[in-house]
N, CA, C and O of each residue as an XYZ file, in Angstrom:
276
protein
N       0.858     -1.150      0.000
C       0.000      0.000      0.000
C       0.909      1.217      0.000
O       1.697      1.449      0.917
N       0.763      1.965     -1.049
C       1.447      3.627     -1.143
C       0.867      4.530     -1.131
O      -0.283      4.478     -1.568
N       1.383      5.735     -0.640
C       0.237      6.930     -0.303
C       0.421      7.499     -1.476
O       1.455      7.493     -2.144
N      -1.024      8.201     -1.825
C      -0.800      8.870     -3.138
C      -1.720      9.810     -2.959
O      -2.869      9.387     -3.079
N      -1.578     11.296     -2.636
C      -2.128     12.302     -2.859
C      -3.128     11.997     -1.864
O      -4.275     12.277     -2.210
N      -3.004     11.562     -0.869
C      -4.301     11.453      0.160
C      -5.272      9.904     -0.642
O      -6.349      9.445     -0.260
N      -4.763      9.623     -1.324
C      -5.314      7.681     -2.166
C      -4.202      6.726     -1.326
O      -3.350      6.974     -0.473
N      -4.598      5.667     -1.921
C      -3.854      4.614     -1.707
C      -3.844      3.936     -2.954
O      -4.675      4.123     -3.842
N      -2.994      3.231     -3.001
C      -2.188      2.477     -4.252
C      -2.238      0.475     -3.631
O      -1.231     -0.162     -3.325
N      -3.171      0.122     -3.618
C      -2.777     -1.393     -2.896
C      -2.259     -2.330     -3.868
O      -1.835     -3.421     -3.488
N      -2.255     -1.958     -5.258
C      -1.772     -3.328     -5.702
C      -2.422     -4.694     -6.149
O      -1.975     -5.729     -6.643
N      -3.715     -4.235     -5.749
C      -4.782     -5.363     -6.224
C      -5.119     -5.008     -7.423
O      -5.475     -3.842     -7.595
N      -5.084     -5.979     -8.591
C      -5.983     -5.849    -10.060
C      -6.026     -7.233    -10.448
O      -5.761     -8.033     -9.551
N      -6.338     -7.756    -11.740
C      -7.039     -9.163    -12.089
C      -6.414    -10.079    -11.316
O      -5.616     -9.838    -10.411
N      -6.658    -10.762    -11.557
C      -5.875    -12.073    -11.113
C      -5.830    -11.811     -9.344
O      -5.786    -12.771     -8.574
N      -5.841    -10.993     -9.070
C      -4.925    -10.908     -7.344
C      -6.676    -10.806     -6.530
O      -7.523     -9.965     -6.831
N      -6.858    -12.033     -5.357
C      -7.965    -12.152     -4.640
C      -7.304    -11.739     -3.569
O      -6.351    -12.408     -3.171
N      -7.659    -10.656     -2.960
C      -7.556    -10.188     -1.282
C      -8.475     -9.776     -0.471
O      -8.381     -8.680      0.082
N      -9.426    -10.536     -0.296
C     -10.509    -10.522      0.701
C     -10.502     -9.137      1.187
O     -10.983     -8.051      0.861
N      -9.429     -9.846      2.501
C      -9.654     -8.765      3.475
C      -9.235     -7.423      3.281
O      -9.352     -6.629      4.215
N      -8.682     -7.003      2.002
C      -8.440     -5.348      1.834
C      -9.519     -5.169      0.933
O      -9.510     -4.062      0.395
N     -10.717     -6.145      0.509
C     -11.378     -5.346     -0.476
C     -11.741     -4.060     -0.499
O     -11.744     -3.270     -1.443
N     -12.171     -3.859      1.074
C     -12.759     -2.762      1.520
C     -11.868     -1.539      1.207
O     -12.427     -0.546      0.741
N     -10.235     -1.512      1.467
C      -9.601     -0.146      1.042
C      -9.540     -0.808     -0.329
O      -8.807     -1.675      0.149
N      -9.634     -1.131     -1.430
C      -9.246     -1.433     -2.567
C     -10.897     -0.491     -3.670
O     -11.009     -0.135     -4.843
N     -11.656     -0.456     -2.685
C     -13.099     -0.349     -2.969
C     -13.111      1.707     -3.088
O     -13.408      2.506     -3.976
N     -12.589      1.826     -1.592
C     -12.158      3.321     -1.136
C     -11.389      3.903     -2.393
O     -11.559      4.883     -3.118
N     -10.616      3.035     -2.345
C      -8.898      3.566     -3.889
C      -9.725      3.967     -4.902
O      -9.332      4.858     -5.655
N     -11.029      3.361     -5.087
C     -11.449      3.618     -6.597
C     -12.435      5.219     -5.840
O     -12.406      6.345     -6.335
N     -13.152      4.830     -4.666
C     -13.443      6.401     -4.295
C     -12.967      7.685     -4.514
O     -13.644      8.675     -4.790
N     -11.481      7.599     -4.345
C     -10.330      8.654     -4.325
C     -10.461      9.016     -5.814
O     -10.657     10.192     -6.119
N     -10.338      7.837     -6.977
C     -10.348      8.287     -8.205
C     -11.723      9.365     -8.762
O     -11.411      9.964     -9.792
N     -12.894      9.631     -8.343
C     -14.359      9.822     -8.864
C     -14.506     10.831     -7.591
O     -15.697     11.046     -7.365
N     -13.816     11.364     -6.890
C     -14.280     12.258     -5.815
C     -14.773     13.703     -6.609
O     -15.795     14.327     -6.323
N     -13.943     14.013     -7.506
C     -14.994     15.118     -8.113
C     -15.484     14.850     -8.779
O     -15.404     15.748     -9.618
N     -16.215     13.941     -9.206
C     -17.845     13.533    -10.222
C     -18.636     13.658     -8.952
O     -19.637     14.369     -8.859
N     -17.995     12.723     -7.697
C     -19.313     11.970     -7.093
C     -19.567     13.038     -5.678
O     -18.930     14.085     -5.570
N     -20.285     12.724     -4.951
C     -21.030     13.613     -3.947
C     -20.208     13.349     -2.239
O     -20.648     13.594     -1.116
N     -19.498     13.034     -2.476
C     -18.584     12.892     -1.017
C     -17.453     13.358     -1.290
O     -16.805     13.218     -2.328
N     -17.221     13.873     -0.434
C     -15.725     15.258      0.121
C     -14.395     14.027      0.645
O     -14.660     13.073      1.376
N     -13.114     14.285      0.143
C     -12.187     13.716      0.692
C     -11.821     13.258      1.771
O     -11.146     12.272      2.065
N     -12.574     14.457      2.666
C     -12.674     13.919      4.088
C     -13.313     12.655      4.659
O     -12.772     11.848      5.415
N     -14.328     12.626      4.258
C     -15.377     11.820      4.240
C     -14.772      9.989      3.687
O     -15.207      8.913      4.097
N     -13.717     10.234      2.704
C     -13.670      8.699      2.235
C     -12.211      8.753      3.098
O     -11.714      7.748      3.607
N     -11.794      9.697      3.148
C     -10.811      9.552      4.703
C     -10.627      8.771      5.887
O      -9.851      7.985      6.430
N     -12.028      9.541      6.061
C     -12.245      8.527      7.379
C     -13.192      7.666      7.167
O     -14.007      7.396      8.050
N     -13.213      7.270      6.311
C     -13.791      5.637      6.120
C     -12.244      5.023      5.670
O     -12.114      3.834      5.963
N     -11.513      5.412      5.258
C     -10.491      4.302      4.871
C      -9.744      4.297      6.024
O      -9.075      3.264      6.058
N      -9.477      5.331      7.443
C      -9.003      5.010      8.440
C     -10.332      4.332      9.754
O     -10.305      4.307     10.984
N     -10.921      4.067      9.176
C     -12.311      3.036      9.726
C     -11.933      1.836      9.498
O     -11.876      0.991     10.391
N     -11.681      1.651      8.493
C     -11.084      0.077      7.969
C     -10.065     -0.214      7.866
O      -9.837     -1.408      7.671
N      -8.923      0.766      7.948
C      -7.165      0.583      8.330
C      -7.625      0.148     10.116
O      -7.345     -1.017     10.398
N      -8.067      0.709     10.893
C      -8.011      0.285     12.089
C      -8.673     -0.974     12.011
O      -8.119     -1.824     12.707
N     -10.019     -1.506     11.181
C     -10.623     -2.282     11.367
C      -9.174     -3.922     10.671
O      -9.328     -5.104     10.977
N      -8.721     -3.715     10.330
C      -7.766     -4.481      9.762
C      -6.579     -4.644     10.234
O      -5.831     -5.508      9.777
N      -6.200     -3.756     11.315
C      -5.216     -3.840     12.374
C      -5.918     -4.726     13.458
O      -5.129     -5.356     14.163
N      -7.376     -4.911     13.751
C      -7.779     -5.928     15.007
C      -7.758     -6.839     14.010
O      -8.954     -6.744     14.286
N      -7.644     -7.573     13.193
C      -8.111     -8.626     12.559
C      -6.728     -9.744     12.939
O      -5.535     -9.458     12.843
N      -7.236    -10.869     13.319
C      -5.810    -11.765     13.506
C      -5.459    -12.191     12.797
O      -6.240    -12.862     12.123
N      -3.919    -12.131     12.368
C      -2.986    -12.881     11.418
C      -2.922    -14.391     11.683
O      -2.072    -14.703     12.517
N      -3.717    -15.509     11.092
C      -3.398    -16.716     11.240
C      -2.569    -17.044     10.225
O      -2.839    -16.583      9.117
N      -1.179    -18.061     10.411
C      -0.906    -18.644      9.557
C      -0.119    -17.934      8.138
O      -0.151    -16.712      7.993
N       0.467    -18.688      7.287
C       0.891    -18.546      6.228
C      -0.077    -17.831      5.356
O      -1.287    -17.915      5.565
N       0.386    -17.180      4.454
C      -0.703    -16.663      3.357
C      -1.025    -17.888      2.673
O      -0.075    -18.655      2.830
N      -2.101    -18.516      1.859
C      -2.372    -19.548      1.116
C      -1.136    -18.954     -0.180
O      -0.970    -17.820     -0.631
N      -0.461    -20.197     -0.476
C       0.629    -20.210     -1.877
C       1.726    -20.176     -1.524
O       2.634    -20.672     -2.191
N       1.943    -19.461     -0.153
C       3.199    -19.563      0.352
C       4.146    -20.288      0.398
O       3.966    -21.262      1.129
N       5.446    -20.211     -0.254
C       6.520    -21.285     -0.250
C       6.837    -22.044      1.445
O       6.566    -21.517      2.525
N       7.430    -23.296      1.234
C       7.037    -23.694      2.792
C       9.252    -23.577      2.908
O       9.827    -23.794      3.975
């Protein structure tokens, strides 16, 4: 994940399944359409630090699936 102008950059496109960041991956495309659409920067701000915290409680089990052993 890279900061970009108040966006994020995660790195997810075809091929790549990541569940649990869908949610900022969802936000990233927010950041792109903020002046077409009806919500203020602030606003998808703090929804993407809603779900950065919400993804810091989440427990790390285990290897990622594919992982070399």
């Amino acid at each position: 994940m890279h900061a970009r102008g108040g966006g994020l950059i995660l790195g997810v496109g075809a091929g790549h399944e990541l569940p649990l960041v869908e949610g900022l991956d969802n936000l990233d495309d927010e950041y792109d359409v903020l002046e077409y659409g009806d919500r203020t920067q602030a606003e998808v701000d703090a929804d993407v630090t809603t779900e950065a915290l919400r993804l810091a409680q989440h427990p790390c089990t285990g290897e990622p699936k594919g992982a070399p052993i």
